[in-house]
N, C-alpha and C positions, 0 to 999 in steps of 0.2 A: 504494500500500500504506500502510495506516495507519504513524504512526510511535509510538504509544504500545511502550510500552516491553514487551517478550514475558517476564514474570517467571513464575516459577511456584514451588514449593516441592519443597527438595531434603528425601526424610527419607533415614532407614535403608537403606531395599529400594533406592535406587540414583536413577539421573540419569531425566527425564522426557524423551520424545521430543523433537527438536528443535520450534518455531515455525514455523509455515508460511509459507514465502514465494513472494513472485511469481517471483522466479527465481532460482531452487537451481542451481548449481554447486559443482562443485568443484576450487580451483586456491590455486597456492602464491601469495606475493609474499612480496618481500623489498625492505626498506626502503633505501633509497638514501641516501648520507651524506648530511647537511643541513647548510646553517646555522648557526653560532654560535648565532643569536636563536634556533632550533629544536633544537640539539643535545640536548636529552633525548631526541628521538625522538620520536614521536607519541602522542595521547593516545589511548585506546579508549574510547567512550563508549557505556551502557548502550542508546540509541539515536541514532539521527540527531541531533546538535547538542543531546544530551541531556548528566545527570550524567556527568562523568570518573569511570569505575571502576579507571585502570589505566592504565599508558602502556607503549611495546614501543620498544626500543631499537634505533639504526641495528643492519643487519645480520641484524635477527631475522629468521628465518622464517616467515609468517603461513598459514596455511591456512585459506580462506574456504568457506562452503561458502553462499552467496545473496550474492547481489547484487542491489544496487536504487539507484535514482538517486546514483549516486554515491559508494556506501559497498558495504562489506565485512562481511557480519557472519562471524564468527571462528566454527570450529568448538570452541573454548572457551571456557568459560560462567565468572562470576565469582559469588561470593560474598559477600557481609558480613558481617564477621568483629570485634565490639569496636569497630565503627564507621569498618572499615578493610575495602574490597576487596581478595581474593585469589583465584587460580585456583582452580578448583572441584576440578582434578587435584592440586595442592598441597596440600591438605587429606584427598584419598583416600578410604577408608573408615575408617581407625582411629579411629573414632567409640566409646566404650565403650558398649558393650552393655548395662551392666548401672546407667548413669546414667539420667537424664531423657531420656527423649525430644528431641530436639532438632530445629526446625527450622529451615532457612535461607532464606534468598528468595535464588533463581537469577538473575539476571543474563544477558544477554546482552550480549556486546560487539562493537562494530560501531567500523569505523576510515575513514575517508577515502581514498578511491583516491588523488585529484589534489585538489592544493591552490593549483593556480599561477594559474586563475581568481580567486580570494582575496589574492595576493601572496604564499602558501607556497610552500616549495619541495613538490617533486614527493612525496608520499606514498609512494606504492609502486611497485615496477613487478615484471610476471611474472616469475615463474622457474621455468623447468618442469623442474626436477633434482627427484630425490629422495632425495639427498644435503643435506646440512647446506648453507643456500646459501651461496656464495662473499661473502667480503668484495664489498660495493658501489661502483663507480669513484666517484672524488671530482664533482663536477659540470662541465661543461664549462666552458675555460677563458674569460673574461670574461663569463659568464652573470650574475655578480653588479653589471658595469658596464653591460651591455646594460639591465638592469631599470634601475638609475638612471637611463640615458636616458628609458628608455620612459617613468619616471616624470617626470621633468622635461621631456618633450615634451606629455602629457598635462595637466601643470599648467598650460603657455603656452594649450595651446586651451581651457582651461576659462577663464583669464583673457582669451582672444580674445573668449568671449562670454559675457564676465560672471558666470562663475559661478563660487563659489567653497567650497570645500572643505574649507577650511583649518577646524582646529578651534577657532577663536572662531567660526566661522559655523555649525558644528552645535551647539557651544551655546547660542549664542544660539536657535537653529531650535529645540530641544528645550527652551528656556524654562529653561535651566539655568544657575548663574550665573559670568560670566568668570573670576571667581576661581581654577577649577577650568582652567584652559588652562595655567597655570604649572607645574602640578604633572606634567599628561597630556606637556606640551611635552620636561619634561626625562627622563621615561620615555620617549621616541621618539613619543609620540601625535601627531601636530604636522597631521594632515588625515583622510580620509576612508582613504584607502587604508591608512595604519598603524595605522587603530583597526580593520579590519577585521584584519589581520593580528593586533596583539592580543588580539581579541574569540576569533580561529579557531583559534589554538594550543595553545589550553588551556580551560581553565575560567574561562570568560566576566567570574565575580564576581571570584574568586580575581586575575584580571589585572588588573582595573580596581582591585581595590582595593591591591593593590602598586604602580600607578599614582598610588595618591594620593588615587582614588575613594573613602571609606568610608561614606559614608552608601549604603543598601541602594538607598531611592528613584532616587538621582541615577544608580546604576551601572543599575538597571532601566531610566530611558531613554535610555542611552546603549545598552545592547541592544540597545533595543529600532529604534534604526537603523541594528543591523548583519541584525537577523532578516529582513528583504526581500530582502538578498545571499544568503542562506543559502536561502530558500525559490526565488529565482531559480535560484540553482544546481540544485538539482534539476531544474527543469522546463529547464533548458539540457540535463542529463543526459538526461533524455527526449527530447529531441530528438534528440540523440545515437544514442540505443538508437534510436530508428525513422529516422534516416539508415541506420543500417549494416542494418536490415531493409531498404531500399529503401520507405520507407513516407515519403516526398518531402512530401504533404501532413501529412499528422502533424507530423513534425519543423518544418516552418515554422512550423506553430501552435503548438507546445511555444518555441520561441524567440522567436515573438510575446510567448507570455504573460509568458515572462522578462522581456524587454522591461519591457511593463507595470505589472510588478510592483517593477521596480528606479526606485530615487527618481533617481539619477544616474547620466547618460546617458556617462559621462568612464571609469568605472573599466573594468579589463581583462576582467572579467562583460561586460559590457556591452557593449563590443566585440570582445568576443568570438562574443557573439550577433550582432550586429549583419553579421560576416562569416561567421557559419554562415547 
């Protein structure tokens, strides 16, 4: 499904049909405590790995109504409001009648199921009440020491064979200059796996440049080698969707292509595919 962004114009006479999607559902989620590094909650973004229109706080309730590689689009639409996103139901009809015409550009928002491929915590998980959902349990206990394993087992085999992650080595890979490791270093940036984690929690620019990133250029190619993660993901998600179809061939090529498509063979994308 394309990922261009499904906008349309809200007037007067009322909301426009939803966006068509490849697969319409409908179901709740509720967000799961996070994270200190993530405790705002998660961001909503006008599409897949697109503008942040909005973030939703542990605990909330989500009602999605399509699903597609990996994301959630919300059955609540955003607006642009003085150059500031709000809920499209926040706003109402109390439009005066007897002003200008007004129009706004609609919004959709779309959120991240699962984020622990990336090194986030878990996005969301079901809830099939239809009551107000329940406070979310805290996360299992030493879940937060197993990952530092995992990350510090993974750094030994990348240094077994020579490869390295750390970030003076994707700056220098992106022709970018070392200077800038000092500043990423002491924001937590310090390899591959915490620049994705940076890049995915938020707003890509907005991170990097509280990072210490301020030039537009140098923060665009540091993007620009988290964006292969990001489109891996997906095609891992289709793999996924045609495992639980029983569609065996399918899914090994959708996790081929993942494969393929990721520069480094070390992160938990990666093998993650690699044992689907």
């Amino acid at each position: 499904m394309p990922w261009g962004s499904c906008r349309s114009t809200w007037r007067r006479e009322g909301l426009p049909g939803p966006c068509p999607t490849t697969s319409r559902v409908s179901r709740s989620f509720t967000l799961p405590y996070l994270t200190l590094e993530v405790g705002g909650g998660t961001p909503v973004r006008e599409r897949p790995w697109g503008r942040v229109v909005g973030r939703k706080t542990r605990g909330a309730l989500l009602r999605v109504d399509g699903i597609a590689d990996g994301w959630g689009r919300l059955e609540e639409d955003f607006v642009e409001t003085d150059g500031e996103s709000v809920t499209a139901s926040s706003l109402g009809f109390a439009l005066d009648s007897e002003g200008e015409e007004e129009e706004l550009q609609l919004l959709e928002g779309w959120v991240l199921l699962d984020g622990r491929d990336l090194g986030l915590p878990r996005q969301l998980v079901a809830f099939g009440g239809e009551a107000d959902a329940p406070p979310p349990p805290p996360p299992p206990a030493g879940e937060e020491e197993r990952a530092v394993a995992r990350r510090a087992a993974t750094a030994a085999a990348e240094a077994e064979e020579g490869h390295d992650s750390s970030i003076g080595a994707l700056l220098q890979g992106a022709g970018l200059p070392e200077e800038l490791a000092a500043p990423l270093q002491a924001a937590g940036i310090v390899d591959l796996p915490s620049l994705l984690v940076a890049a995915s929690r938020g707003d890509v620019h907005r991170e990097l440049r509280g990072a210490g990133v301020s030039k537009l250029g140098q923060r665009q190619k540091l993007s620009a080698l988290v964006a292969p993660h990001w489109e891996a993901l997906a095609l891992k998600e289709r793999g996924n969707e045609a495992y639980r179809e029983s569609r065996f061939e399918a899914a090994a090529g959708a996790y081929s292509r993942a494969l393929a498509v990721l520069p480094c063979a070390y992160t938990d994308l990666a093998l993650a595919c690699y044992s689907n």
